[in-house]
KOLLUMRO-967008 format. One line per 8 residues: number of its first residue (from 1); their letters; for each residue x, y, z of C-alpha. Coordinates in pm, 1 decimal. Example, Ala and Ser with C-alpha at 12.3 -4.5 7.8 and 13.67 -1.06 7.14 Angstrom:
2
1 = AS = 1230.0 -450.0 780.0 ~ 1367.0 -106.0 714.0
//
This chain:
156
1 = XXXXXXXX = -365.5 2420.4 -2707.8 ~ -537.0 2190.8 -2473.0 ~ -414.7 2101.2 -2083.2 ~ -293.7 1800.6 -2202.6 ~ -80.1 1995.5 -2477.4 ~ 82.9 2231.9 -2237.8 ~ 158.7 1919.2 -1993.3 ~ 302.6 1714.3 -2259.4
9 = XXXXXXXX = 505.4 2015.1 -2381.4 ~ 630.2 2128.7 -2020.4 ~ 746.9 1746.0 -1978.7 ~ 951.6 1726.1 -2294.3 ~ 1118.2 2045.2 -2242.2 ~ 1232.3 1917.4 -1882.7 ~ 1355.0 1648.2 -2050.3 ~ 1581.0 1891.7 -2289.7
17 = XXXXXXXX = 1672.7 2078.9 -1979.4 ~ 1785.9 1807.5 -1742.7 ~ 2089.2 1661.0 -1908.4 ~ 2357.0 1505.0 -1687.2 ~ 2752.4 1602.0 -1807.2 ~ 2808.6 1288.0 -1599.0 ~ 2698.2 1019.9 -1364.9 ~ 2862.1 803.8 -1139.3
25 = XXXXXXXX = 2796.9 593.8 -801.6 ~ 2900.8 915.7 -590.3 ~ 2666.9 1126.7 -832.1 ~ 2366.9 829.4 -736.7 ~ 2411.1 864.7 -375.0 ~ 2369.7 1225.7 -386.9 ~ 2095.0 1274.8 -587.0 ~ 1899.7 1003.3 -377.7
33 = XXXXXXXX = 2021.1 1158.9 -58.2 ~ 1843.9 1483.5 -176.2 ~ 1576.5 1313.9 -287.4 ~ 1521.4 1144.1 78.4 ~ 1622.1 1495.3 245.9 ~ 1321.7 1626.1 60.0 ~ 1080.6 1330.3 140.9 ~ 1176.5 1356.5 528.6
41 = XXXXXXXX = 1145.4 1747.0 530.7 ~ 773.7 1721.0 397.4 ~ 739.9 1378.0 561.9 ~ 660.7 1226.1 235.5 ~ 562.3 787.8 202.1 ~ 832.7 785.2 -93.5 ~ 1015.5 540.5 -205.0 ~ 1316.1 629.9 -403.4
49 = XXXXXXXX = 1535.7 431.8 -657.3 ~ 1795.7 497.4 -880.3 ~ 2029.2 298.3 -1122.6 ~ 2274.0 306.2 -1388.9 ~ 2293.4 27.5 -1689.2 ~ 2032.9 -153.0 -1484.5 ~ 2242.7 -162.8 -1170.5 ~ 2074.9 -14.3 -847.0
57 = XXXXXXXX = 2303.3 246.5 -702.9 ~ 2064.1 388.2 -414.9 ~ 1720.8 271.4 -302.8 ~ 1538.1 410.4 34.0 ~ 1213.7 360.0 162.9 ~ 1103.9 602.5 389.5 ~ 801.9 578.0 621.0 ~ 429.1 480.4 484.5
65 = XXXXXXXX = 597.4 314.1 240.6 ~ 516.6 -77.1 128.3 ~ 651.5 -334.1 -81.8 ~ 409.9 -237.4 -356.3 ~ 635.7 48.2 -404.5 ~ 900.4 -115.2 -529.2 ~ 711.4 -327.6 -780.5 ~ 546.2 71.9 -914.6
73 = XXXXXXXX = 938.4 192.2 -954.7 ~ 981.1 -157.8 -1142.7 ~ 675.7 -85.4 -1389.5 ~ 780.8 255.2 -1450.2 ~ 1153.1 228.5 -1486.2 ~ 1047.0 -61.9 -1797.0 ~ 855.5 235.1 -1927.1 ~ 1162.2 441.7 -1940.9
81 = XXXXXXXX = 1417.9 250.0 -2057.7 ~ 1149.6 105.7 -2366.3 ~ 1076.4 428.2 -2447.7 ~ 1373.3 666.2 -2356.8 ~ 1128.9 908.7 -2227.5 ~ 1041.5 952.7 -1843.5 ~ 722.3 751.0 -1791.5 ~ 519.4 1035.0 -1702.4
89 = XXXXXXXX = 592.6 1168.8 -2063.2 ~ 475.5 858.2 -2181.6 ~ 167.5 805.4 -2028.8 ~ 69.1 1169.2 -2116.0 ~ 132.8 1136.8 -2476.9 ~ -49.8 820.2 -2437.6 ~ -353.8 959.3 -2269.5 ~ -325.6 1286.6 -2537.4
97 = XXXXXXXX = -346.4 1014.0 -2832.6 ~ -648.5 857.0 -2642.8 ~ -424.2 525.9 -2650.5 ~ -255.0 286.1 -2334.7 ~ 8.1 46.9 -2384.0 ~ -108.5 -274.5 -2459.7 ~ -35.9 -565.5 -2697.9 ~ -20.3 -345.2 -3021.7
105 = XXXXXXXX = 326.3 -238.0 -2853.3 ~ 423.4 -608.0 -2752.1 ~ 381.6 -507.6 -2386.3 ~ 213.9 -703.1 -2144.5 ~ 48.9 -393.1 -1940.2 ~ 102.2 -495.9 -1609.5 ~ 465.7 -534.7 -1645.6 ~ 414.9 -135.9 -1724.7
113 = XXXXXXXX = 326.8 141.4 -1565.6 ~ 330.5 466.0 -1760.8 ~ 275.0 729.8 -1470.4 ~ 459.7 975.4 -1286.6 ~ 758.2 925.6 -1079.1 ~ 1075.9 749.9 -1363.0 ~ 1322.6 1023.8 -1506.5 ~ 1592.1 922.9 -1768.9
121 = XXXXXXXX = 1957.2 1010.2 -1672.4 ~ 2031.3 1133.0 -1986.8 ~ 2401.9 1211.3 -2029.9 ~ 2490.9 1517.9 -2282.5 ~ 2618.0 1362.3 -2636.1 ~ 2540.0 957.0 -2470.2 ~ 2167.2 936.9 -2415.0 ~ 1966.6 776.3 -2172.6
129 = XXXXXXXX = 2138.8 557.4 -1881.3 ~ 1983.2 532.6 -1605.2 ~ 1685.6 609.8 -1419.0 ~ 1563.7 852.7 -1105.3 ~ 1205.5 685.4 -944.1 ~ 959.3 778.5 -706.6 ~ 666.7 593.8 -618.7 ~ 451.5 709.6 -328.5
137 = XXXXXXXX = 293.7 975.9 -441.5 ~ 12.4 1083.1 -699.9 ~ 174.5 1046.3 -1046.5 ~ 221.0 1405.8 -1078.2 ~ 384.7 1452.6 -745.9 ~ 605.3 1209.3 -785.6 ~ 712.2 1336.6 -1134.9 ~ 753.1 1701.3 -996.3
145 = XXXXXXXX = 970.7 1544.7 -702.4 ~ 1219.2 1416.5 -927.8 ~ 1258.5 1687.8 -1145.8 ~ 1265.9 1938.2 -847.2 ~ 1569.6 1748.7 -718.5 ~ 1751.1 1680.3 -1040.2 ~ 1702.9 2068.8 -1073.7 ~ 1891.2 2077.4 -786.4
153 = XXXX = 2169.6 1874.6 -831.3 ~ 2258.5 1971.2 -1142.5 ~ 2235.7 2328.5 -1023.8 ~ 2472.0 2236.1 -803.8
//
């Protein structure tokens, strides 16, 4: 099994793992207020969004952050909610099959980004929706963020 292999398999089994019973506004502002709490304590350049159904529920931008931020969270979160995977997954499996997205997929790649940093809120017996973003960070850093604090949360 090849570094790539163990990654890919490490992400899908987070993905098995972090399964929301529910989520609501209240549930949105939490989460992102951990996620900030986090950012601040390591003094982090995040930016962090998250939304339901396509509806923005929390968004922060802490400091070292810029505008180009939010159009990474807006690449990745189209990742996520074409695929139903979190866009780190994506872009690993991708990079695994020696492939990117591209035309073949009816994607216009910059409209995409399939990095680190967009988690599905997957909700037990519903399925994906919403996502939990990060963009700041290498892709990998932002990824692990998100997971930490959804490990978190749903800890409890």
């Amino acid at each position: 099994m090849t570094d790539l292999d163990a990654l890919v398999a490490e992400l899908e089994d987070q993905e098995q793992r972090l399964r929301f019973a529910r989520f609501d506004n209240d549930d949105a502002w939490r989460l992102g207020s951990l996620i900030v709490s986090l950012g601040r304590e390591r003094n982090l350049p995040i930016t962090v969004d998250i939304r339901r159904n396509g509806h923005q529920l929390f968004h922060a931008a802490l400091p070292g952050t810029a505008p180009d931020n939010d159009r990474w969270i807006e690449r990745k979160i189209r990742v996520v909610e074409r695929f139903n995977a979190a866009s780190y997954l994506v872009g690993r499996r991708l990079a695994r099959a020696g492939r990117t997205l591209g035309p073949d997929e009816g994607i216009v790649p910059a409209d995409y980004a399939p990095h680190g940093g967009s988690f599905p809120v997957r909700i037990t017996d519903v399925g994906v929706v919403g996502t939990v973003t990060v963009s700041g960070l290498p892709q990998g850093d932002d990824h692990a963020l998100v997971v930490e604090a959804i490990e978190q949360f749903l800890a409890g």
